[in-house]
Backbone as CSV, one residue per row, in Angstrom:
resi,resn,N_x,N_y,N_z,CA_x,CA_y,CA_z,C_x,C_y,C_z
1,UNK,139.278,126.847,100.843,137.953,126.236,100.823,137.121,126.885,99.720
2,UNK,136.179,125.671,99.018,135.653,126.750,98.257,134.078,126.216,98.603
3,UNK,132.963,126.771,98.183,131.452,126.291,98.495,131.339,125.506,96.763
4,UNK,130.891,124.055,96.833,129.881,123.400,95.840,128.883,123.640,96.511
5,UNK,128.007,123.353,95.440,126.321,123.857,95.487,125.317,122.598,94.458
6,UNK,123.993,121.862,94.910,123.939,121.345,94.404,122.205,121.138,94.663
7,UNK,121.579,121.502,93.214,119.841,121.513,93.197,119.129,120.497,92.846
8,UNK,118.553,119.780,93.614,117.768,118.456,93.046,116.541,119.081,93.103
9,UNK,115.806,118.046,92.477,114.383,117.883,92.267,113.795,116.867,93.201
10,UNK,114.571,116.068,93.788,113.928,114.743,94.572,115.056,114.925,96.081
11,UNK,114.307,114.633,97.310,115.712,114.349,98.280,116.120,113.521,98.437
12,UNK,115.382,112.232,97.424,116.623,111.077,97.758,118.077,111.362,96.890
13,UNK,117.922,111.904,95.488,119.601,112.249,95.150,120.380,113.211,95.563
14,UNK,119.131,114.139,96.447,120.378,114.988,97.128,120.921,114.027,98.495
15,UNK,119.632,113.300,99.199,120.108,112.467,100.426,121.868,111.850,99.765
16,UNK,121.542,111.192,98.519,122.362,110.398,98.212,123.783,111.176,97.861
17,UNK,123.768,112.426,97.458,124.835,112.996,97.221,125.363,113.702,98.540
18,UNK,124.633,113.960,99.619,125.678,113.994,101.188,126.260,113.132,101.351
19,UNK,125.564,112.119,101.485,126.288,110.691,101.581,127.658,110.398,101.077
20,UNK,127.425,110.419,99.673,129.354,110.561,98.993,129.921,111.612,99.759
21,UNK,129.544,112.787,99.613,130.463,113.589,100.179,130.788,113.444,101.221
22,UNK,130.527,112.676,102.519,130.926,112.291,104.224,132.277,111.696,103.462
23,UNK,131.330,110.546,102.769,132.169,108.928,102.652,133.625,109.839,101.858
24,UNK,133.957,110.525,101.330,135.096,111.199,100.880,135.499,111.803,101.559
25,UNK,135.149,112.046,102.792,136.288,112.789,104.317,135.770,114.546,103.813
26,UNK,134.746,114.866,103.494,134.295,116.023,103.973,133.572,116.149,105.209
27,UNK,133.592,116.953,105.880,133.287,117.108,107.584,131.469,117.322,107.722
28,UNK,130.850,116.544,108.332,129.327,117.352,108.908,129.750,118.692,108.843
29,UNK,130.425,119.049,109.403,130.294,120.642,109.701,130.414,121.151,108.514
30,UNK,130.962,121.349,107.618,131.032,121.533,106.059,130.337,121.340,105.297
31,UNK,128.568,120.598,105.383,128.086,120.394,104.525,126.668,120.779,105.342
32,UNK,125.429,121.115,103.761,124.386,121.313,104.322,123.188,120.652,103.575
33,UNK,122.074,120.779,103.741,120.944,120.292,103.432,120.086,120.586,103.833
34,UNK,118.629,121.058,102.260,117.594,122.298,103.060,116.817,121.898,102.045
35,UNK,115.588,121.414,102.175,114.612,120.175,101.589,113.005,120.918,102.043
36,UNK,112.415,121.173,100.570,111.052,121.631,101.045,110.603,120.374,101.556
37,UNK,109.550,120.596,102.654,108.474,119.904,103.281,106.928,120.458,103.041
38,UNK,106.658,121.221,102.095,105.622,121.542,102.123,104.704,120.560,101.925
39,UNK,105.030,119.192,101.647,103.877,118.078,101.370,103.626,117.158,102.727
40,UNK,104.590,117.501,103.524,104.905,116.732,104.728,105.137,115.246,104.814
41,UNK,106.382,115.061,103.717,106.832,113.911,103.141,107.923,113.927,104.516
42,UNK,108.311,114.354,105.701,109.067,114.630,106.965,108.264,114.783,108.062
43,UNK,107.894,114.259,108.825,107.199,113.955,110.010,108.178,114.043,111.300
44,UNK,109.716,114.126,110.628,110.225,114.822,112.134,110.515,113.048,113.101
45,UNK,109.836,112.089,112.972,110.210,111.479,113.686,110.450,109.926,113.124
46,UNK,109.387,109.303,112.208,109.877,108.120,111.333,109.515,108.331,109.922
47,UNK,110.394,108.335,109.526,110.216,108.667,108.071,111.432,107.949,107.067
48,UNK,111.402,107.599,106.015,111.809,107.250,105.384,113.570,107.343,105.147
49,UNK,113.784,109.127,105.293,114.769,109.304,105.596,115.537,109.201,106.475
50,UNK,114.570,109.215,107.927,115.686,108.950,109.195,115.481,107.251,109.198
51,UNK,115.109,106.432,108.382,115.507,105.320,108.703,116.366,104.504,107.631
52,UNK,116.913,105.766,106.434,118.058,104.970,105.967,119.037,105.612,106.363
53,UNK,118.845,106.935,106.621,119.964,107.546,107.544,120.614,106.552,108.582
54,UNK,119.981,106.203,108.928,120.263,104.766,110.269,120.586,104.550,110.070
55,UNK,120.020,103.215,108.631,120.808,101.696,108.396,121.628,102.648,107.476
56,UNK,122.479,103.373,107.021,123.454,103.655,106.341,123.416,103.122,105.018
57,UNK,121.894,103.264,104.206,121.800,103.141,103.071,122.256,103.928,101.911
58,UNK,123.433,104.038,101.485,123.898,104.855,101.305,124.284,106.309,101.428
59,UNK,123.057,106.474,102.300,123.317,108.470,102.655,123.483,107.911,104.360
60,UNK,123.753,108.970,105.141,124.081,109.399,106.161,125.449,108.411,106.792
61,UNK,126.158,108.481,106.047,127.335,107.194,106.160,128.174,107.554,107.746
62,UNK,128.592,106.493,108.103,128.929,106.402,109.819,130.368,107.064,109.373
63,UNK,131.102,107.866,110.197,131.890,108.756,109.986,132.593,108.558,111.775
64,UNK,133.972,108.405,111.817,134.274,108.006,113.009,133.633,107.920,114.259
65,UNK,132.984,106.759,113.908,131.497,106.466,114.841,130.572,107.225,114.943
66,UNK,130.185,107.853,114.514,128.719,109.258,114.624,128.240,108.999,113.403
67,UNK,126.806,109.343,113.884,125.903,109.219,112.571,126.395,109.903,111.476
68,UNK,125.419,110.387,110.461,125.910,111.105,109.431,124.864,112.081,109.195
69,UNK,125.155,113.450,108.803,124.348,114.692,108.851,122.827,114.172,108.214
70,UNK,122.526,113.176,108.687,121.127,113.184,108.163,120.492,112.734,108.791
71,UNK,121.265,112.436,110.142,120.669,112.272,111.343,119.911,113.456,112.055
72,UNK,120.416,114.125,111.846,120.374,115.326,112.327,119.247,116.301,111.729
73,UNK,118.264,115.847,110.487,117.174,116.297,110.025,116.700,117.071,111.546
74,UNK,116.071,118.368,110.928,114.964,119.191,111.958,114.293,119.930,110.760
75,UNK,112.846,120.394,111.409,112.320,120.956,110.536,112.190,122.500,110.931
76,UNK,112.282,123.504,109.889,112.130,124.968,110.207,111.165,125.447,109.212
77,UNK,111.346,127.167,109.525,110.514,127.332,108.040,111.495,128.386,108.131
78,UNK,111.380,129.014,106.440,112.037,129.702,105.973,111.452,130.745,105.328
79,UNK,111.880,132.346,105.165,110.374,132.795,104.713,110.312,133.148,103.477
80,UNK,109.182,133.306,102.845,109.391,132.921,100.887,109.309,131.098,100.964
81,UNK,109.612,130.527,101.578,109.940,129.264,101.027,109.078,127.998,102.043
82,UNK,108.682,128.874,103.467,107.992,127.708,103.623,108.480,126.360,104.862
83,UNK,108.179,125.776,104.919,108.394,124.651,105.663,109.339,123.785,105.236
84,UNK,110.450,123.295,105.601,111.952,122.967,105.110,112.254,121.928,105.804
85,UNK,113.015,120.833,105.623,113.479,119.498,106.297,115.408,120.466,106.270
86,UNK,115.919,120.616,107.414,117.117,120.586,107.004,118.095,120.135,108.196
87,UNK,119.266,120.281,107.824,120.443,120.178,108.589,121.624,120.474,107.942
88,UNK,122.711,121.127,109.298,124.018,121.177,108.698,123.902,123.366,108.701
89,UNK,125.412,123.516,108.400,125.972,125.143,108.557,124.486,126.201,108.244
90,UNK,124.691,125.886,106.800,123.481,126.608,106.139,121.719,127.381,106.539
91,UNK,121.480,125.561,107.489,119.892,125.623,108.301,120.677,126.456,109.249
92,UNK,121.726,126.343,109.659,121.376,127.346,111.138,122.001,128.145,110.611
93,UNK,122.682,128.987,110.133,122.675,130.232,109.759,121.401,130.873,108.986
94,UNK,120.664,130.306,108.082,119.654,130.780,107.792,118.874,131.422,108.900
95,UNK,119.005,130.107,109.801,117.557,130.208,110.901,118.385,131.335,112.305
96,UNK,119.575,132.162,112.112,119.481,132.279,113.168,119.651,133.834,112.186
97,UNK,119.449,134.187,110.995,118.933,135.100,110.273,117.540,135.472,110.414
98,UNK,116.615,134.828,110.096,114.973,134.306,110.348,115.064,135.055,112.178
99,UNK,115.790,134.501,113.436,115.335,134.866,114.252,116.081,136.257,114.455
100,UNK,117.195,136.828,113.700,117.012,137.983,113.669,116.134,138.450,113.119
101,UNK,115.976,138.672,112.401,114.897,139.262,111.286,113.969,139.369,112.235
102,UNK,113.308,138.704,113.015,112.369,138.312,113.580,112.262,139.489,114.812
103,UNK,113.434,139.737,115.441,113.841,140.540,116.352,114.415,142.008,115.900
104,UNK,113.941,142.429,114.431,114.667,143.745,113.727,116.181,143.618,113.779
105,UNK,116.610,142.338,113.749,118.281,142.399,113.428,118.543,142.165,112.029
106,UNK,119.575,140.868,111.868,119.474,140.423,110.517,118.782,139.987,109.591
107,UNK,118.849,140.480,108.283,117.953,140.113,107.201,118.945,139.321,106.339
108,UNK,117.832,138.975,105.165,118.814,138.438,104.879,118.144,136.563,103.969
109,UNK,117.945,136.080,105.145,117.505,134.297,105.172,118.229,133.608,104.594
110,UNK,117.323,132.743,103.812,118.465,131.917,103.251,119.502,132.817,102.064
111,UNK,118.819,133.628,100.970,119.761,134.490,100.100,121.098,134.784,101.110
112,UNK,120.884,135.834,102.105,122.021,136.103,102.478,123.293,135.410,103.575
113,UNK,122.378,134.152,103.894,122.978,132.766,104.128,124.081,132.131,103.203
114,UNK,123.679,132.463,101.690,124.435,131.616,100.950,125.071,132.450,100.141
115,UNK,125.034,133.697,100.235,125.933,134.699,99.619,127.106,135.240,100.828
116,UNK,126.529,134.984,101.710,127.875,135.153,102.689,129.046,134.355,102.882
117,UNK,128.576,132.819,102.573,129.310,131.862,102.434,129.696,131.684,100.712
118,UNK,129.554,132.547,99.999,129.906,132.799,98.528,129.684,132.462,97.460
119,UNK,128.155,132.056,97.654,127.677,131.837,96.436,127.065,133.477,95.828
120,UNK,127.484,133.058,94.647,126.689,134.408,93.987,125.419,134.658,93.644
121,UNK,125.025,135.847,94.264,123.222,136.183,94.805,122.271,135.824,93.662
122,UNK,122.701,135.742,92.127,122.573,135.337,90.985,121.824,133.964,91.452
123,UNK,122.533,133.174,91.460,122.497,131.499,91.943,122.100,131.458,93.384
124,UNK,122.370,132.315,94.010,121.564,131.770,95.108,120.177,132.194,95.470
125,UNK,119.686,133.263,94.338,118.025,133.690,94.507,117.524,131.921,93.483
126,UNK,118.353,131.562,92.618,117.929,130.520,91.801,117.539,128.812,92.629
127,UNK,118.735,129.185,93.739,118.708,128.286,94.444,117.619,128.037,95.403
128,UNK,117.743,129.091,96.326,116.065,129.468,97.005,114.969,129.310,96.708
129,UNK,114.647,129.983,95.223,113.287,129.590,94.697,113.299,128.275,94.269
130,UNK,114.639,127.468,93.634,114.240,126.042,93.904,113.853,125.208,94.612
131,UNK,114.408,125.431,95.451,113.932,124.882,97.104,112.249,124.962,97.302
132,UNK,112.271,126.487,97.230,110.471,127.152,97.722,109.609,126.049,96.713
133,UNK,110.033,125.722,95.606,109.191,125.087,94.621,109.568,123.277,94.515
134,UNK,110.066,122.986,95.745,109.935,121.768,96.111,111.393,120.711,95.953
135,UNK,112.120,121.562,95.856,114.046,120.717,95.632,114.241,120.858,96.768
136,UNK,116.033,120.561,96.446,116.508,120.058,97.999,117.380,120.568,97.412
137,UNK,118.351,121.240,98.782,119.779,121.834,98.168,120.861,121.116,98.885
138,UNK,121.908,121.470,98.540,123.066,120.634,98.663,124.514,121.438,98.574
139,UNK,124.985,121.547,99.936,125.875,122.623,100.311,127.211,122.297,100.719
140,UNK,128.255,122.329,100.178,129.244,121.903,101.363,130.832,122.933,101.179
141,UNK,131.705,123.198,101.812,132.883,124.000,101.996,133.691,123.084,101.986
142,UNK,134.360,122.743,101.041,135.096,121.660,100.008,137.041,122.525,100.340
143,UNK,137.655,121.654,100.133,139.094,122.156,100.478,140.071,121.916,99.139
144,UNK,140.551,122.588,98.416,140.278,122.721,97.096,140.921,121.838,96.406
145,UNK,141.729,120.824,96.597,142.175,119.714,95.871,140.929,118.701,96.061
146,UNK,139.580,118.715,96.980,138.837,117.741,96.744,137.585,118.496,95.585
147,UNK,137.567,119.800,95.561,136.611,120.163,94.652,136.060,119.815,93.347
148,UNK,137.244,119.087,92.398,136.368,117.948,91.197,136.375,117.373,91.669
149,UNK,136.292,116.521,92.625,135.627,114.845,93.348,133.819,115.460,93.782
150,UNK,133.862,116.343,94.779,133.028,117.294,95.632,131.910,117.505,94.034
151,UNK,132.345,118.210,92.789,131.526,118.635,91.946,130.818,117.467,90.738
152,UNK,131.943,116.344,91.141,131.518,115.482,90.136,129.982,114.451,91.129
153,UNK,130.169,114.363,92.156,129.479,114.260,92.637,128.231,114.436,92.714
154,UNK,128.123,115.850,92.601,127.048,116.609,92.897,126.098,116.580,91.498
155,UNK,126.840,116.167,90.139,126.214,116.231,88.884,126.089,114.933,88.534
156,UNK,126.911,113.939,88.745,126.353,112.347,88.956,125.101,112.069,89.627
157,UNK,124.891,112.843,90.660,123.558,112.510,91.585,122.645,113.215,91.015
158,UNK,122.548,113.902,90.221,121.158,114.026,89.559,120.374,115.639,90.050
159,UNK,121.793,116.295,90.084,121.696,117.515,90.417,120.768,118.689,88.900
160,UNK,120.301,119.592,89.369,119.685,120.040,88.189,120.631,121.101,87.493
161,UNK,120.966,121.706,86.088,121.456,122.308,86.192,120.818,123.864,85.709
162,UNK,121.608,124.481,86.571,121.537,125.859,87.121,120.963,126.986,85.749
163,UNK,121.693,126.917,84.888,121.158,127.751,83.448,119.952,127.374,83.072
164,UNK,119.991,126.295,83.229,118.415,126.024,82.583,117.222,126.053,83.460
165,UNK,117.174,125.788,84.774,116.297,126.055,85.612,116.051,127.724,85.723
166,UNK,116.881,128.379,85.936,116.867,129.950,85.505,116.128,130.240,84.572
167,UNK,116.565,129.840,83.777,115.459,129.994,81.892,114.368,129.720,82.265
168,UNK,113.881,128.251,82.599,112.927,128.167,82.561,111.478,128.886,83.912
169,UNK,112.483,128.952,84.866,111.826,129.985,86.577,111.809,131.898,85.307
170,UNK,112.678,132.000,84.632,112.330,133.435,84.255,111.271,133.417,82.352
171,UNK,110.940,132.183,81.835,110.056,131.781,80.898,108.509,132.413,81.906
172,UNK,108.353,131.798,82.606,106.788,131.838,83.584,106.621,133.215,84.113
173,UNK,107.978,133.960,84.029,107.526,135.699,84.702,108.174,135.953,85.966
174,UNK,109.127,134.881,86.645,109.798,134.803,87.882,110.916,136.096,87.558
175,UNK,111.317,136.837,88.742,112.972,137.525,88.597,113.352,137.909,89.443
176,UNK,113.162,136.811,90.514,114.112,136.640,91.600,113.204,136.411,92.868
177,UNK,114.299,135.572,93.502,113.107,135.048,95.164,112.870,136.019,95.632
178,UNK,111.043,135.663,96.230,110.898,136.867,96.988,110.504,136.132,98.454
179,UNK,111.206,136.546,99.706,111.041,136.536,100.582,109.660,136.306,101.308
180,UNK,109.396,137.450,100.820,108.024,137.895,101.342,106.653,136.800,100.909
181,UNK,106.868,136.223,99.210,106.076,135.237,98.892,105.038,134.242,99.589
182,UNK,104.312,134.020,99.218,103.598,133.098,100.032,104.385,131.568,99.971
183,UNK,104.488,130.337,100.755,105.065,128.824,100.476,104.601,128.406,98.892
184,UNK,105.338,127.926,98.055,104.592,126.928,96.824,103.356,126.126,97.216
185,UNK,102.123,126.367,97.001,101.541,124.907,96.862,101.849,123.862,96.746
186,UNK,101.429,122.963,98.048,101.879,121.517,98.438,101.411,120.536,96.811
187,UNK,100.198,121.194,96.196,99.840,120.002,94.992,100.900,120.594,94.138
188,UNK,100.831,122.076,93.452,101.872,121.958,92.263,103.532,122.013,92.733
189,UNK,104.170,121.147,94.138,105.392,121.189,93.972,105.034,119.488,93.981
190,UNK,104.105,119.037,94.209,104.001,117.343,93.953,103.631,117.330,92.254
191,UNK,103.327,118.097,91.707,103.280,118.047,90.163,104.466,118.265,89.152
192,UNK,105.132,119.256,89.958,106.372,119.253,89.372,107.370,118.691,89.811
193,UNK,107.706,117.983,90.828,108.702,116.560,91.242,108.177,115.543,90.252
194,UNK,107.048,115.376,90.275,106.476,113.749,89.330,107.102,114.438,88.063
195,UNK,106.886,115.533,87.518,107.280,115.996,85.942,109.076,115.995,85.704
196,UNK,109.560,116.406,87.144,110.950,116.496,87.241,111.582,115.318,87.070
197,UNK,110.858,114.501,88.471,112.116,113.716,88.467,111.596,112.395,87.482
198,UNK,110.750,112.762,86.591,110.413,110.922,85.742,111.075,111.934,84.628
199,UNK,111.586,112.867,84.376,112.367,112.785,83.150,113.606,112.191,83.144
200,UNK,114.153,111.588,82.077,115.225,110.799,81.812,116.288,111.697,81.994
């Protein structure tokens, strides 16, 4: 097994890139999804997403009769990052980090969520602060003859890429997620989605 990893700017192309990955026989349990809410574009009960999740508009695809991991949206918070739409391995290991932490056990959150499962802490402080600043991530434990299907995927859908978001998070004075941080502002992560995702 290996972990793809995958950073949008918008959650409909990450919605849309779970979606392929079901419809290619990767497992719910294998995949994740962790979506700022700081604008409260997720209301938890009708929203946009749980109602194409439904009709199986391309994301949350029916998988031997059961919904598809996007049914399964809940909202948490995460700390450094804020208020989060997620589901799948990732949200609850994060969150059952968070309630250690919470209890003087494990630390850790999402960073050591996604370095345990093997992403490198490099990319996954990059990943985090993407998130905190209004992306959606995109997680799954791929079995390694599907991994170029799994990666082509993930860069067809309009995934961001990783070197250059780095550059530009360490241009502004960033060097590395901080936990402790306060959430992004709900206006400048709606300023930088409109700047993100209308580029060509």
């Amino acid at each position: 097994m290996k972990m793809v990893t995958g950073l949008f700017d918008d959650y409909d192309d990450a919605a849309d890139a779970v979606g392929e990955l079901e419809a290619m026989g990767i497992p719910n349990s294998d995949i994740s999804i962790v979506a700022n809410n700081a604008t409260g574009w997720y209301d938890g009960d009708r929203s946009e997403a749980a109602e194409d999740a439904t009709a199986g508009a391309g994301i949350g695809a029916v998988i031997g009769g059961a919904g598809g991991l996007l049914t399964g949206l809940g909202i948490m918070a995460i700390p450094g990052v804020g208020p989060v739409v997620a589901a799948g391995w990732l949200a609850a290991t994060a969150a059952g980090a968070v309630a250690g932490a919470a209890v003087g056990g494990a630390t850790g959150g999402i960073i050591g969520a996604m370095t345990d499962a093997g992403v490198p802490e490099a990319d996954a402080h990059v990943y985090a602060e993407g998130v905190r600043r209004g992306g959606a991530l995109v997680t799954a434990k791929v079995e390694d003859q599907l991994v170029p299907d799994a990666e082509r995927i993930l860069e067809q859908s309009r995934s961001i890429d990783l070197v250059e978001r780095r550059s530009e998070y360490e241009a502004g004075g960033w060097t590395g997620f901080d936990p402790y941080a306060e959430p992004y502002p709900a206006e400048d992560i709606e300023r930088n989605r409109i700047r993100n995702v209308d580029q060509p």
